[in-house]
N, C-alpha and C positions, 0 to 999 in steps of 0.2 A: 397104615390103612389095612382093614382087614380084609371081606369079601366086597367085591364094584362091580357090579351088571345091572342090566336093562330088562326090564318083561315088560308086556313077553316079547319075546326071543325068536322068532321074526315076532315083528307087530304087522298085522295085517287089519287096514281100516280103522287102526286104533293112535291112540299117541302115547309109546313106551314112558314108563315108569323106570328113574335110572336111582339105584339104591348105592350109598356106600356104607360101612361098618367103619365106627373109627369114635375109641373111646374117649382119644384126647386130640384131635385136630379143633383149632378153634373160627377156621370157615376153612368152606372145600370148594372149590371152582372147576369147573366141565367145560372143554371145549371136542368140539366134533368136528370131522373131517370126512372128506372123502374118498375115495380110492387114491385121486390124483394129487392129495395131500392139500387137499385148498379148506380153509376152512369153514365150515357150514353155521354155525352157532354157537356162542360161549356164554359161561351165567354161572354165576355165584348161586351154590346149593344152600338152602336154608337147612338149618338144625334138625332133625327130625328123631324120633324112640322106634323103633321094630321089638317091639315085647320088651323083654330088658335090654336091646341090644342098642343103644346111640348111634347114631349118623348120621348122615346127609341124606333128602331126595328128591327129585326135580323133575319134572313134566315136559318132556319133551314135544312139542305144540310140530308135526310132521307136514299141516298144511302145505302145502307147496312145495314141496320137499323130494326129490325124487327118487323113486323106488331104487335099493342096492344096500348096500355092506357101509358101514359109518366107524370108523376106528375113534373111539373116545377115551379121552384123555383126561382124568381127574386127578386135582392137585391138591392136598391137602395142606396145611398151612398152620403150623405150632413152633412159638418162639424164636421168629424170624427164618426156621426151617424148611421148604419143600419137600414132600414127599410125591412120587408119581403111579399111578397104576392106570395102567391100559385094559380095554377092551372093546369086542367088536361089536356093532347093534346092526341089525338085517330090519331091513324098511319093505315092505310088499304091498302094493295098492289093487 
């Protein structure tokens, strides 16, 4: 997995945009949490290009969702392999 963050970075009034970099994963799945470690939402990334660059990226829909700090979890997946990378997305209503 190369670069995996969200923008923007707080979202504020908007629904973050969550990017991964990953030449050879053949699907990547997201799951989000909250402070309390409870889980908030999970979803299979669809395929996506960033200029030359292939990955994954997914829309996160914040509806309802309550303002704070979200630790996401993205798991890539090549040849029966997991791979993991973390990070944080900041929600602001």
């Amino acid at each position: 997995i190369g670069n995996a963050f969200g923008f923007p970075n707080p979202s504020r009034g908007s629904n973050p945009i969550f990017r991964v970099e990953s030449e050879s994963a053949e699907r990547m799945n997201i799951r989000i949490y909250n402070l309390a470690g409870e889980l908030v939402t999970e979803s299979d990334m669809p395929a996506a290009t960033f200029g030359a660059t292939p990955g994954f990226e997914w829309q996160w829909n914040t509806d309802g969702v309550a303002p704070g700090i979200y630790q996401c979890v993205v798991t890539a997946h090549k040849d029966g392999q997991a791979f993991v990378k973390r990070f944080r997305q900041a929600v602001k209503k």
